[in-house]
ZAVEX-54644 format. One record per residue (C-alpha): z, y, x. Coordinates in steps of 0.2 Angstrom, whole numbers, plus 5000, padded with zeros to 4 digits. Example, Ala and Ser with C-alpha at 12.3 -4.5 7.8 and 13.67 -1.06 7.14 Angstrom:
2
503949785062503649955068
This chain:
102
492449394927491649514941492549664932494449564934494149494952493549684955495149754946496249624957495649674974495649854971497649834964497849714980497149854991498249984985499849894984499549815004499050005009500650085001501949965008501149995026501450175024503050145020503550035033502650165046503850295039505350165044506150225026506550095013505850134995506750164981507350024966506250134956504750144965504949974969505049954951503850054946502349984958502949794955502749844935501049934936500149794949500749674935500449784918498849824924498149634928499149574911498049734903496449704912496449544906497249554889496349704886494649654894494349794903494549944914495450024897496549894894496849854911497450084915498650054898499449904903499649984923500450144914501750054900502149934918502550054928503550154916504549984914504849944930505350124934506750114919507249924926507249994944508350134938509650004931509649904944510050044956511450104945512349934943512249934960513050084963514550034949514749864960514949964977516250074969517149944962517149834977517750014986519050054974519949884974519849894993520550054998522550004997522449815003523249825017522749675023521249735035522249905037523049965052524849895057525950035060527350025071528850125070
């Protein structure tokens, strides 16, 4: 029980200390890192504790944070799809164009 409360903190503690570099660079992260750290935090507490231990608990971290990188990845690209569609039907309504006068 020491071992998973130990586990915990010390994910806790990176997790906190990588989101306030990030806000102290003022950039925004990316869906796949956001991915990525969201899935690790959570494969390595599902390993740690399915696994019952530091093994299980590095195994779990790594196949989450592959999976949360591939759903980040996704989800970055079907956001792109939705902007260019929105874009494309836009572009000849006239409706918020320009009148022009002759």
């Amino acid at each position: 029980m020491k071992k998973t409360f130990l586990l915990f903190g010390l994910i806790l503690a990176v997790i906190v200390s990588s989101t306030d570099f990030t806000m102290a660079q003022r950039r925004k992260m990316s869906s796949q890192a956001k991915g990525a750290l969201i899935g690790g935090a959570g494969g390595a507490i599902a390993g740690g504790l399915i696994g019952g231990g530091v093994k299980g608990a590095l195994i779990g971290g790594a196949i989450g944070a592959g999976g949360g990188y591939v759903i980040g990845n996704e989800h970055r690209r079907n956001k792109a799809k939705r902007r260019a569609y929105y874009r494309s039907t836009r572009k000849n309504s006239r409706y918020y164009s320009r009148r022009r006068y002759n």
